[in-house]
C-alpha positions as CSV (number, residue, x, y, z in Angstrom):
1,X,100.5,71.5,151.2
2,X,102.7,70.1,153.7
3,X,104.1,72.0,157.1
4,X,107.6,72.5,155.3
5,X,106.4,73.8,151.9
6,X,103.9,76.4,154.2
7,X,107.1,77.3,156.3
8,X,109.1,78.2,153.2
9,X,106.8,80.8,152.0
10,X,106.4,82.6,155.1
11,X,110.3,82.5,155.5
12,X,112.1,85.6,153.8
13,X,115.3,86.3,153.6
14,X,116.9,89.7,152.3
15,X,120.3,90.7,151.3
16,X,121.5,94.2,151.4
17,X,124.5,95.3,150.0
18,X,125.9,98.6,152.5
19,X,129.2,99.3,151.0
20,X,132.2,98.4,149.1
21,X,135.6,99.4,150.0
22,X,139.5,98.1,148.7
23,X,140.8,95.3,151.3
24,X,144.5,94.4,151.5
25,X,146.3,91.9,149.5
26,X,146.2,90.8,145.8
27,X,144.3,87.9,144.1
28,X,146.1,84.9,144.5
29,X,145.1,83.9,140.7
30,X,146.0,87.1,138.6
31,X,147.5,89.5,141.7
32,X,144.5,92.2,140.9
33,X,143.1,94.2,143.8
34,X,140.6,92.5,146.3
35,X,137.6,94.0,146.9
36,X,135.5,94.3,150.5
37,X,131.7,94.1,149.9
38,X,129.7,94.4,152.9
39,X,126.6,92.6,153.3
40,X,123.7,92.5,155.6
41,X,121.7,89.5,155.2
42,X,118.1,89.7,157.7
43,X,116.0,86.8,157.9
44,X,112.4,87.3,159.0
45,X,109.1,85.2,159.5
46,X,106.0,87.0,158.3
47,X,106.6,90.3,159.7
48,X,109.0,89.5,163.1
49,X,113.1,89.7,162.2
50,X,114.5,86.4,163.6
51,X,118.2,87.5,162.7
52,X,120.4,90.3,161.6
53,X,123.6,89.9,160.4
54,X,126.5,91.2,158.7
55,X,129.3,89.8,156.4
56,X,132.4,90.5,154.6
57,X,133.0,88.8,150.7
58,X,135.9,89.2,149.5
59,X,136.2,89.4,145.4
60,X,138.8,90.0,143.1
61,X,137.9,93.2,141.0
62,X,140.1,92.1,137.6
63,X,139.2,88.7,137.5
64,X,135.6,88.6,139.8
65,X,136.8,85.4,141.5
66,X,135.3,85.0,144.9
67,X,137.9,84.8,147.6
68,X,138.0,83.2,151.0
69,X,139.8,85.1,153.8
70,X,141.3,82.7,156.6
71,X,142.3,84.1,160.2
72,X,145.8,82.9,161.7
């Protein structure tokens, strides 16, 4: 087994969905409602957290196309 195939099964990472709520703005493809899931996503080595974070995907809830918010 090599060192990179080892690292990769030490390596987790889990993703936990914490809450859905209605965002602003229609779906650019069928103007349905957009839809806020909020994720936290933790990566960890063995049994020691290396990162933590949290993120926002945006879907449409007629049409379940993912959409991509950009900031002015």
């Amino acid at each position: 087994m090599t060192k990179v195939s080892a690292a990769c099964l030490i390596c987790k990472e889990n993703k936990r969905v914490l809450g859905t709520e209605k965002a602003p703005g229609s779906c650019p493809y069928c103007n349905g409602e957009v839809t806020a899931t909020i994720v936290e996503c933790t990566r960890k080595l063995c049994c020691l957290t290396l990162s933590m974070t949290t993120k926002r995907k945006y879907t449409c809830s007629s049409c379940s196309k993912r959409l991509v918010a950009y900031s002015e």
